[in-house]
N, CA, C and O atoms as a printed pandas DataFrame, in Angstrom:
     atom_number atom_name residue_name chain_id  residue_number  x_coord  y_coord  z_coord
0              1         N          UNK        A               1  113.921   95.286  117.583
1              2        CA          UNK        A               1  113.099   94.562  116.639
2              3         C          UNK        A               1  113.970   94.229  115.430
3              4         O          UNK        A               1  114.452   95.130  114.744
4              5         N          UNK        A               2  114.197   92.772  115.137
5              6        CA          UNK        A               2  114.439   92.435  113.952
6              7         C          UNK        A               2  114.295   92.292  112.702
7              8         O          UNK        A               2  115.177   92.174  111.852
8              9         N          UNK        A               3  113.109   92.302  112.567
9             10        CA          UNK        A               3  112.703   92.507  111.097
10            11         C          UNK        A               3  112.728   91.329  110.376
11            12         O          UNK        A               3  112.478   91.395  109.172
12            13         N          UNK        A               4  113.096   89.782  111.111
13            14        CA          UNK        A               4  113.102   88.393  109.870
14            15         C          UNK        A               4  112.083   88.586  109.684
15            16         O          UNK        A               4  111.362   89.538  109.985
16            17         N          UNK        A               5  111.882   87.532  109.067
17            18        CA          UNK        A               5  110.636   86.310  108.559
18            19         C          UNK        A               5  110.631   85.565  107.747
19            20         O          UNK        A               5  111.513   85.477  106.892
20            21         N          UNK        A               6  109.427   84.709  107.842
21            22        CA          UNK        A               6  110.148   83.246  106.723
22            23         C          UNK        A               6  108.975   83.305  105.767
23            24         O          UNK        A               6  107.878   83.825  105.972
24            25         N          UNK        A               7  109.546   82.470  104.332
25            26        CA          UNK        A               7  108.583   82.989  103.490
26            27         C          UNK        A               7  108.815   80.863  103.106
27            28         O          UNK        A               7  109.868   80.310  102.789
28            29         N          UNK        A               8  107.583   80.268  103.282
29            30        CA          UNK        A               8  107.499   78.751  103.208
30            31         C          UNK        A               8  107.156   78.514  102.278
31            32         O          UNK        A               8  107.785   77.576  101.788
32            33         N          UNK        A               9  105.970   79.116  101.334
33            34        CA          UNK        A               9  105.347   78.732  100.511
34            35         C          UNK        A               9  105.905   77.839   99.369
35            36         O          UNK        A               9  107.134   77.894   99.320
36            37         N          UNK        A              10  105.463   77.212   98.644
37            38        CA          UNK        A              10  106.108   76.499   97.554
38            39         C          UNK        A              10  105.580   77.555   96.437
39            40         O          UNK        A              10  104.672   78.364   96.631
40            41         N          UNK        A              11  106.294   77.403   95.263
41            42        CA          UNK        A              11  106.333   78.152   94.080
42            43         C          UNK        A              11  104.656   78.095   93.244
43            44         O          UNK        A              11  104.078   79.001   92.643
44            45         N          UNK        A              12  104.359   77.131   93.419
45            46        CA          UNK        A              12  103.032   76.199   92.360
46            47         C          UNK        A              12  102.092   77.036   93.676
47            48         O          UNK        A              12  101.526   77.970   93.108
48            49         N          UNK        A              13  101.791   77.048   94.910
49            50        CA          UNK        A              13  100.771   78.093   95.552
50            51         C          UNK        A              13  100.680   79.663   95.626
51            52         O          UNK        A              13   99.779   80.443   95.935
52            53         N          UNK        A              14  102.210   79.827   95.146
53            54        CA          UNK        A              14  102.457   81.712   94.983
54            55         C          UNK        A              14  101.998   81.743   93.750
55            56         O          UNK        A              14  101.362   82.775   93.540
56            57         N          UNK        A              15  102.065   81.006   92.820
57            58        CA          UNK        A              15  101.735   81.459   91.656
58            59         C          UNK        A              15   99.565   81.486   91.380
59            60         O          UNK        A              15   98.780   82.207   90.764
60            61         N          UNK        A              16   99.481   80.521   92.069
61            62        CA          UNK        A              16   98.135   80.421   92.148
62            63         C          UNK        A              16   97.276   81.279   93.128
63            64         O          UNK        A              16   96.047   81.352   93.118
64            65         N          UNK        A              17   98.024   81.833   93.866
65            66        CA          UNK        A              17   97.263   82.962   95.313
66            67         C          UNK        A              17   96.953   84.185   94.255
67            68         O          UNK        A              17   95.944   84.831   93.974
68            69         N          UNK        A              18   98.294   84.180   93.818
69            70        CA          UNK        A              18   98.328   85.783   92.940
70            71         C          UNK        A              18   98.199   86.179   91.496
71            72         O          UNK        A              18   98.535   87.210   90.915
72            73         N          UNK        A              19   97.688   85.208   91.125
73            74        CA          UNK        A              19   97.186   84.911   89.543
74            75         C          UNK        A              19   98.010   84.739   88.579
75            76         O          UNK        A              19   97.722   84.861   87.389
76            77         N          UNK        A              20   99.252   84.398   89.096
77            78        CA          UNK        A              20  100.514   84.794   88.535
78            79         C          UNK        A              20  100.773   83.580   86.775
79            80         O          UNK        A              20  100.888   82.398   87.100
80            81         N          UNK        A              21  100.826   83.737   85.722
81            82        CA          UNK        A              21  101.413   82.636   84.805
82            83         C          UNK        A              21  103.107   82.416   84.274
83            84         O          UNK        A              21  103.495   81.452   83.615
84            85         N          UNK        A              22  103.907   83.489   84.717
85            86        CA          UNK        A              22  105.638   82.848   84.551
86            87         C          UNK        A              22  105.785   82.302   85.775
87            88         O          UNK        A              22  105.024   82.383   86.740
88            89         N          UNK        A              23  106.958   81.661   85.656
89            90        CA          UNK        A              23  107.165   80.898   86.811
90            91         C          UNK        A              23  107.798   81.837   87.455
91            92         O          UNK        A              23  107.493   82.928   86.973
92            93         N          UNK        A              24  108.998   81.983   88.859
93            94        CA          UNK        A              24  109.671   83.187   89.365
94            95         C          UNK        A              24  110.703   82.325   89.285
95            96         O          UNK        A              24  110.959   81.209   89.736
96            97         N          UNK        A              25  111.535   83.580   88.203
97            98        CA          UNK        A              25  113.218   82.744   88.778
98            99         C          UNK        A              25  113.674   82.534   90.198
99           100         O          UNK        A              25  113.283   83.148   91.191
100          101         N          UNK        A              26  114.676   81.446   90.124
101          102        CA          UNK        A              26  115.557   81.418   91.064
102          103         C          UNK        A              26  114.901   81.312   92.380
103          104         O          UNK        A              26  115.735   81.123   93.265
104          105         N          UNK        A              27  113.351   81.386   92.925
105          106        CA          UNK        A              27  112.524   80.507   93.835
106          107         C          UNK        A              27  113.104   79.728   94.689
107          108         O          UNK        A              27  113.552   78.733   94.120
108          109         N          UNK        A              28  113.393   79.745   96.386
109          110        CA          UNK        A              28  113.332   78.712   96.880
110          111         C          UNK        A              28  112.908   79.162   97.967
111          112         O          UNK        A              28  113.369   80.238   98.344
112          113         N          UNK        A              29  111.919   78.483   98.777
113          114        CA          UNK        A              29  111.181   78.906  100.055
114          115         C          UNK        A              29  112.281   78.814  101.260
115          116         O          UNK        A              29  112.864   77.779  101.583
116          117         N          UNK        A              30  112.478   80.304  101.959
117          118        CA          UNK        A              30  113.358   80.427  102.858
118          119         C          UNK        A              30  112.961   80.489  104.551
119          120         O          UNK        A              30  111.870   81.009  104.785
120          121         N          UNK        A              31  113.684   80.046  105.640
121          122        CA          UNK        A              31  113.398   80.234  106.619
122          123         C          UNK        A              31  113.436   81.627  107.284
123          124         O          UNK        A              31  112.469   82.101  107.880
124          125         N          UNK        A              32  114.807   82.341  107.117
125          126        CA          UNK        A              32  114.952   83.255  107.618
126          127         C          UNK        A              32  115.608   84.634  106.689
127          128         O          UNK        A              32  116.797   84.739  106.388
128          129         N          UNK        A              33  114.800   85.376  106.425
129          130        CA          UNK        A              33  114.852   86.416  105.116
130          131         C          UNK        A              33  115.005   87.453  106.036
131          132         O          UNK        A              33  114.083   87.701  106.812
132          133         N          UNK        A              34  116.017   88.079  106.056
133          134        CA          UNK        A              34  116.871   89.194  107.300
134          135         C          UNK        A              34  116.635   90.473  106.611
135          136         O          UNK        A              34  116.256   90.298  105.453
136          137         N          UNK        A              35  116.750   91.816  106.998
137          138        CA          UNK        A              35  116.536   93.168  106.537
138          139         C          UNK        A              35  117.836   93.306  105.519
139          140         O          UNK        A              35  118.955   92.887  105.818
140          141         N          UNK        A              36  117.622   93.737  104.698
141          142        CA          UNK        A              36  118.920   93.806  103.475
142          143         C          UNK        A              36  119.226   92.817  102.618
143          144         O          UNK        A              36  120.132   93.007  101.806
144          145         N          UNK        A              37  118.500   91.543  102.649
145          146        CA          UNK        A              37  118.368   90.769  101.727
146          147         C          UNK        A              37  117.234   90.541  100.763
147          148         O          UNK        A              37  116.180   90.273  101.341
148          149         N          UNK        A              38  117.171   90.571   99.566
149          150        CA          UNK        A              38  116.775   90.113   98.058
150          151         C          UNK        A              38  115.423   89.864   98.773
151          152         O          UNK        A              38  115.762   89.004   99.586
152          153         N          UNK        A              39  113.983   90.102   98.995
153          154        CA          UNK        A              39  112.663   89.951   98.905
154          155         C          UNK        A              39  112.502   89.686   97.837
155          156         O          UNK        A              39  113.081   90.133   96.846
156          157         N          UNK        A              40  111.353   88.604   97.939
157          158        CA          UNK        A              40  110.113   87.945   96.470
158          159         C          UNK        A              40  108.939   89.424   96.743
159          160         O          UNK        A              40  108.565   89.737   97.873
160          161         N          UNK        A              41  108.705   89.831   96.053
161          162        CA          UNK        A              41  107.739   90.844   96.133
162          163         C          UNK        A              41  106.777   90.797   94.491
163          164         O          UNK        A              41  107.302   90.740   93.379
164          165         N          UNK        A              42  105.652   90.830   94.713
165          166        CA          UNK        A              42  104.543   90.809   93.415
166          167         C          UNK        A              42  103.984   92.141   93.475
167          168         O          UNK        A              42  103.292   92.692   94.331
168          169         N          UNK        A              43  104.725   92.760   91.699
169          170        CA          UNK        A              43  104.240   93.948   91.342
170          171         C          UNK        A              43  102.964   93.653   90.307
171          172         O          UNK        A              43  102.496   92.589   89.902
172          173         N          UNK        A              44  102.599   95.033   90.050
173          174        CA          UNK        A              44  101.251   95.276   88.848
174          175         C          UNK        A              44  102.125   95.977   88.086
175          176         O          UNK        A              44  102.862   96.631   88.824
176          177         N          UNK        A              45  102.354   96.122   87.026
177          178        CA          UNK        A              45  103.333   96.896   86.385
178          179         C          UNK        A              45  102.171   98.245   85.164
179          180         O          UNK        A              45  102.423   99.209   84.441
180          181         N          UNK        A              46  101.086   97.575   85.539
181          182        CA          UNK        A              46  100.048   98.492   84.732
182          183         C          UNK        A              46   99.559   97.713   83.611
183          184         O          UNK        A              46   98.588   98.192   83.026
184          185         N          UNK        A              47  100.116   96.397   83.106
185          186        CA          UNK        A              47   99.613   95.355   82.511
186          187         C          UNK        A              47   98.911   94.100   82.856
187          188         O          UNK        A              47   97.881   93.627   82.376
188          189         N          UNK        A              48   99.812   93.597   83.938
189          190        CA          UNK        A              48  100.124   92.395   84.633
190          191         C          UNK        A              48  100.887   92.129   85.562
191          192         O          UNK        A              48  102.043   92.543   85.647
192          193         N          UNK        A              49  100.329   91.416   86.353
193          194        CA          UNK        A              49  101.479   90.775   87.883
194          195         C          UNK        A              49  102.244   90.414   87.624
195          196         O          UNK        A              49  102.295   90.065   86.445
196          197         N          UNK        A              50  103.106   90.259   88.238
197          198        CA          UNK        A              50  104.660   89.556   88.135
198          199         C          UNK        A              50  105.551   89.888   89.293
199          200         O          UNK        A              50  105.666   90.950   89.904
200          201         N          UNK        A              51  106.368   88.328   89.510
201          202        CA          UNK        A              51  107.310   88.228   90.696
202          203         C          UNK        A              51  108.482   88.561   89.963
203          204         O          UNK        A              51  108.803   88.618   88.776
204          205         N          UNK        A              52  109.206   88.834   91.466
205          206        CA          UNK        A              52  110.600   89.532   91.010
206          207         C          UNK        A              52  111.300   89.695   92.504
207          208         O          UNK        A              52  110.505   89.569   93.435
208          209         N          UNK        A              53  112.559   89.935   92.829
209          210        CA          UNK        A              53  113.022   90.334   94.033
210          211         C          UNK        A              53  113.253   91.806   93.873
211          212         O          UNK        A              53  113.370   92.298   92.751
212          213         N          UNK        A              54  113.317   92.496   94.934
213          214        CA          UNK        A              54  113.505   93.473   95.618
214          215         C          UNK        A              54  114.219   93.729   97.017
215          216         O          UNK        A              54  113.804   93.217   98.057
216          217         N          UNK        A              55  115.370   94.597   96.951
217          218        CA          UNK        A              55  115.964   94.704   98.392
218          219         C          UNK        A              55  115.530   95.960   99.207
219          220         O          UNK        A              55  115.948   96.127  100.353
């Protein structure tokens, strides 16, 4: 088992799914996002949502 997957979405619908108001740096919808590479992941930080990567 590989573990890709593709993440399509455009920036203007992630931000609107997840209530999100900054934009996410550096954003670009990828085909193939492999195990050990940089994830878009949306935290709660105990204030507010917010995107960010995570490996």
């Amino acid at each position: 088992m590989c573990g890709r997957f593709t993440l399509l979405s455009n920036e203007v619908d992630i931000l609107s799914e997840f209530g999100l108001e900054h934009h996410i740096k550096n954003y670009t919808p990828r085909y193939n996002v492999a195990p050990g590479q940089n994830v878009l992941a949306i935290i709660h930080d105990g204030k507010e949502k917010r995107a960010g990567y995570m490996k």
